[in-house]
Backbone as JSON, one array per atom type, in Angstrom:
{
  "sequence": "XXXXXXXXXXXXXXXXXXXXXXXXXXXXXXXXXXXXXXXXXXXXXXXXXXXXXXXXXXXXXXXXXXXXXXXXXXXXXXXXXXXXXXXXXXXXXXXXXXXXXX",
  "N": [[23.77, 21.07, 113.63], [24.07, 23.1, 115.11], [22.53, 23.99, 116.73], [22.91, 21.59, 118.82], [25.0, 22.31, 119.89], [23.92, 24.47, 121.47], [22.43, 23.34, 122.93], [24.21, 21.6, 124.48], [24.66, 20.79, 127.81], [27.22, 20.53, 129.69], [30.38, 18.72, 130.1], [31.84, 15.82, 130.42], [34.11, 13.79, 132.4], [34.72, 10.21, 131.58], [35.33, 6.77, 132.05], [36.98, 5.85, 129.29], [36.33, 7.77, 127.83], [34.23, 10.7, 127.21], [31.07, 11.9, 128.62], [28.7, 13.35, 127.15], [26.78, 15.73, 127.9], [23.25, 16.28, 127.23], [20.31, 18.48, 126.82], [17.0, 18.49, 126.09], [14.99, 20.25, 126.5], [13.17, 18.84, 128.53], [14.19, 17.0, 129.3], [17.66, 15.66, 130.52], [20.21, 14.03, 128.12], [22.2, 12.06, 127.67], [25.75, 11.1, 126.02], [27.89, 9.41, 124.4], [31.48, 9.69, 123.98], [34.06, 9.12, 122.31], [36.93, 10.49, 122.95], [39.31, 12.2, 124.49], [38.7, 14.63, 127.32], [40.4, 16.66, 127.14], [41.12, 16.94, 124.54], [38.61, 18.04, 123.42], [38.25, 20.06, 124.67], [40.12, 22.25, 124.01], [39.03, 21.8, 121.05], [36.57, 23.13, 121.6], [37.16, 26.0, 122.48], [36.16, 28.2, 121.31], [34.23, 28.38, 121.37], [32.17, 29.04, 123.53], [32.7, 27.75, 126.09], [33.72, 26.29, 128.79], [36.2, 24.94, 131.7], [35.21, 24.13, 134.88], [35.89, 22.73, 136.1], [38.21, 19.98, 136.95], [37.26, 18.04, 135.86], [34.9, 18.74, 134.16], [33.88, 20.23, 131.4], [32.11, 23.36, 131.3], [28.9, 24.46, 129.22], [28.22, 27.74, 128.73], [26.82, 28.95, 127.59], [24.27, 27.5, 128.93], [24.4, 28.39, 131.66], [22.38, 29.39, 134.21], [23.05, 30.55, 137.18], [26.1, 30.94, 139.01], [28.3, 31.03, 141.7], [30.89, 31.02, 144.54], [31.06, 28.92, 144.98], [29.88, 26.8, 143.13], [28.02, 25.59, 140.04], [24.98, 26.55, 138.35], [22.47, 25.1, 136.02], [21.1, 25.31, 133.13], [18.9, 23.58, 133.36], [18.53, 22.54, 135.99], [20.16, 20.89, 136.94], [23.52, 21.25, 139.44], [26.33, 21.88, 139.39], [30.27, 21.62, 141.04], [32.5, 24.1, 141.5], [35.48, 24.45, 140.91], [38.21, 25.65, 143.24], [40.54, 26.29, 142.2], [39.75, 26.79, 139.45], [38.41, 28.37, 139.46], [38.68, 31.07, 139.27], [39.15, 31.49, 136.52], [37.34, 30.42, 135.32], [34.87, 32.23, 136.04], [35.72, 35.05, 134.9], [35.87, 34.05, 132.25], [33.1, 33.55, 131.9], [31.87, 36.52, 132.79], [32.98, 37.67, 130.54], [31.78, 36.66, 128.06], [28.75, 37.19, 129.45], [29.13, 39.55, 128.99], [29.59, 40.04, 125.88], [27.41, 38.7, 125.19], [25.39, 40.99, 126.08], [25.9, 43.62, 124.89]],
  "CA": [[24.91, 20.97, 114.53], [24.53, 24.56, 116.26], [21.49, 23.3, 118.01], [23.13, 20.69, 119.23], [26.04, 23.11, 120.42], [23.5, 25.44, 122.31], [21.91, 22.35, 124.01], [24.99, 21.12, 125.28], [24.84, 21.61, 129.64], [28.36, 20.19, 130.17], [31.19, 17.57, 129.37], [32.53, 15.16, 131.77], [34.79, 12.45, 132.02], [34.03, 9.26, 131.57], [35.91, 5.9, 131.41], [36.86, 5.47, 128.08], [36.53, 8.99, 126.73], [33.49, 12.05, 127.8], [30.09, 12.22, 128.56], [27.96, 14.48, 126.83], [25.21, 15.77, 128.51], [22.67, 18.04, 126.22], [19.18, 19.14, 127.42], [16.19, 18.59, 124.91], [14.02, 20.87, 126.76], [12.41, 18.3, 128.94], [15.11, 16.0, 129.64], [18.84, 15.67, 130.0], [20.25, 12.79, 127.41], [23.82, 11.56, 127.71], [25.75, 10.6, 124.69], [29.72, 8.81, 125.13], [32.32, 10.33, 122.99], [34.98, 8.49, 122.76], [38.04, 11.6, 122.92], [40.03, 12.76, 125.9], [38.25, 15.86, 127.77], [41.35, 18.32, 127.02], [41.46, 17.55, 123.37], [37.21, 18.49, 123.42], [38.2, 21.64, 125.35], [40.6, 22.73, 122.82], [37.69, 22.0, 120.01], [35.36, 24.1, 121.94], [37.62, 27.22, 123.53], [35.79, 29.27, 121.15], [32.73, 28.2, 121.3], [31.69, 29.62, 124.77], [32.58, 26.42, 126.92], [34.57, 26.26, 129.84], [36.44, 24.69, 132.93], [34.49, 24.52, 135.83], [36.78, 21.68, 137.28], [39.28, 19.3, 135.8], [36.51, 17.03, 135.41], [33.89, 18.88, 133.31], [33.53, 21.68, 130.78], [30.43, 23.99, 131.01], [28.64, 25.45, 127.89], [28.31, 28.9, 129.52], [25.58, 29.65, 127.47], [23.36, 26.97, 129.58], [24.44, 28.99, 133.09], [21.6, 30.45, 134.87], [23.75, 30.92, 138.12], [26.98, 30.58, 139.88], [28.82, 31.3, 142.98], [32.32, 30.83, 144.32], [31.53, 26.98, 144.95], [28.72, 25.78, 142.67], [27.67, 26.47, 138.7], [23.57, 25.93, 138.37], [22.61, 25.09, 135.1], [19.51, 25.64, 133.18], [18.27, 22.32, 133.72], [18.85, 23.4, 138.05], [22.17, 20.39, 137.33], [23.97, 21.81, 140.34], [28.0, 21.05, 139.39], [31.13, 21.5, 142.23], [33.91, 24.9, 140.61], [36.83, 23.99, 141.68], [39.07, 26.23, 143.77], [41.6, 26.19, 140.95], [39.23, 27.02, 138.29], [37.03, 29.48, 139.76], [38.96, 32.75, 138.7], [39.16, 31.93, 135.13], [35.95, 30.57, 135.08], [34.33, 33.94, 136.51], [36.19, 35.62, 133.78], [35.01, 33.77, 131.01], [31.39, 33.94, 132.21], [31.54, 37.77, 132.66], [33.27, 38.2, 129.07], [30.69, 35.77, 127.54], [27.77, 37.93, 129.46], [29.53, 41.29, 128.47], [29.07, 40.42, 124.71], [25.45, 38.86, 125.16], [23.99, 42.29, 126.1], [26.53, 44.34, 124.09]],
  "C": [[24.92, 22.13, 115.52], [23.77, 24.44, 117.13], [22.15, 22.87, 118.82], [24.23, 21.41, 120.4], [25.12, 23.71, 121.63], [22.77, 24.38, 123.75], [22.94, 21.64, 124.88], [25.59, 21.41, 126.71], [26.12, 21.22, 129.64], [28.71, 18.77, 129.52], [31.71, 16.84, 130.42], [33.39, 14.22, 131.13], [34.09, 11.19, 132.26], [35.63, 7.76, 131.33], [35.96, 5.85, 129.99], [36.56, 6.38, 126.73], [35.9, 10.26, 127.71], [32.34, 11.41, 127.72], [29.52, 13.18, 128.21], [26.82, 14.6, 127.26], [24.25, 16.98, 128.06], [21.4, 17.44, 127.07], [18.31, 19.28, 125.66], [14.9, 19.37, 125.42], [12.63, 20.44, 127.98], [13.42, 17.8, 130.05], [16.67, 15.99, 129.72], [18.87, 13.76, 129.52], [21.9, 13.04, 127.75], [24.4, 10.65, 126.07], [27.45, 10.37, 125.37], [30.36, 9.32, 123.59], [33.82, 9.47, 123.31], [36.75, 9.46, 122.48], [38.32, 12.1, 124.4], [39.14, 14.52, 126.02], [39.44, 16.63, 127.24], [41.66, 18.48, 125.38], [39.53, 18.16, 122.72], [37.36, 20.11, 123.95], [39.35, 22.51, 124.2], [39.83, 22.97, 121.21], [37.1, 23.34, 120.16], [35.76, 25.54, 122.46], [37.35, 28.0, 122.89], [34.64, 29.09, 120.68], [31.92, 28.45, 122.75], [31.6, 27.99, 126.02], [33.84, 26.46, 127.67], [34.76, 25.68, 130.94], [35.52, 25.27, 134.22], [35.47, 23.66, 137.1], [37.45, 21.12, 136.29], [38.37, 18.38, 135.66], [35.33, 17.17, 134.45], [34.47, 20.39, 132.61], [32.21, 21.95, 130.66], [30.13, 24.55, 129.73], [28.3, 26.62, 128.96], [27.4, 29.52, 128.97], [24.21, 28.91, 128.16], [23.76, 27.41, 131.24], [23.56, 29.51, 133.42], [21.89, 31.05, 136.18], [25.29, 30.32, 138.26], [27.72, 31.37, 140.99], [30.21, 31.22, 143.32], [32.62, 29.13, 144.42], [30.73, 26.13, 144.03], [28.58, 27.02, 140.81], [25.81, 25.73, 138.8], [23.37, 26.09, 137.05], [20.96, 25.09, 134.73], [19.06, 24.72, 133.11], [17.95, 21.82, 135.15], [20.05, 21.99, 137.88], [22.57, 21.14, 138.28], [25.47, 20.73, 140.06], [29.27, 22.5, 139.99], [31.86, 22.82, 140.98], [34.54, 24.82, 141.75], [37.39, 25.41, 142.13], [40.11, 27.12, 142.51], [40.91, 26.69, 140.1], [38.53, 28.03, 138.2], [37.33, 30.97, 138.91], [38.75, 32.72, 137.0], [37.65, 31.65, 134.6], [35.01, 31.75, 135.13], [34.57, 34.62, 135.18], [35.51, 35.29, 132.64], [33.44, 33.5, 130.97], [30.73, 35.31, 132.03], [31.8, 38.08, 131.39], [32.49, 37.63, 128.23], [28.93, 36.91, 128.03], [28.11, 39.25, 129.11], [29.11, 41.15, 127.18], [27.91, 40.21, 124.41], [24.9, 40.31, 125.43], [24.95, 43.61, 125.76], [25.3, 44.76, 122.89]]
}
């Protein structure tokens, strides 16, 4: 299961519940969950995963960049941070890379 956690690039919405989108090293695979995005983000708020928009959560340990308008992911995914989301996002990216190289 922790694999599965570290492979996970992001969460989206989807008719009918989320999309999961993990990374097997080659490929991204999609998997349908059938649970509302905000009760998945409550699951995961301490598992290093976060708002990027009201439409996805990032794992923040698959970030290899971002900016004030874009997150790049280690798969090069290129997904939209919202206006709205950007500051806390930032935040929980820098406090996430502060304890990686702690």
């Amino acid at each position: 299961m922790r694999q599965i956690m570290l492979d996970i690039l992001y969460i989206s919405i989807v008719r009918g519940g989320c999309q999961v989108h993990v990374y097997n090293g080659k490929n991204t695979e999609d998997s349908l969950v059938r649970e509302k995005l905000a009760v998945l983000a409550k699951k995961l708020e301490e598992k290093d995963f976060a708002y990027a928009h009201n439409s996805y959560l990032i794992n923040l340990r698959n970030v290899d960049s971002f900016s004030k308008t874009e997150v790049v992911l280690k798969d090069k995914t290129v997904l939209a941070i919202s206006r709205s989301k950007y500051v806390e996002f930032e935040n929980r990216m820098f406090r996430y890379w502060g304890r990686k190289y702690v």
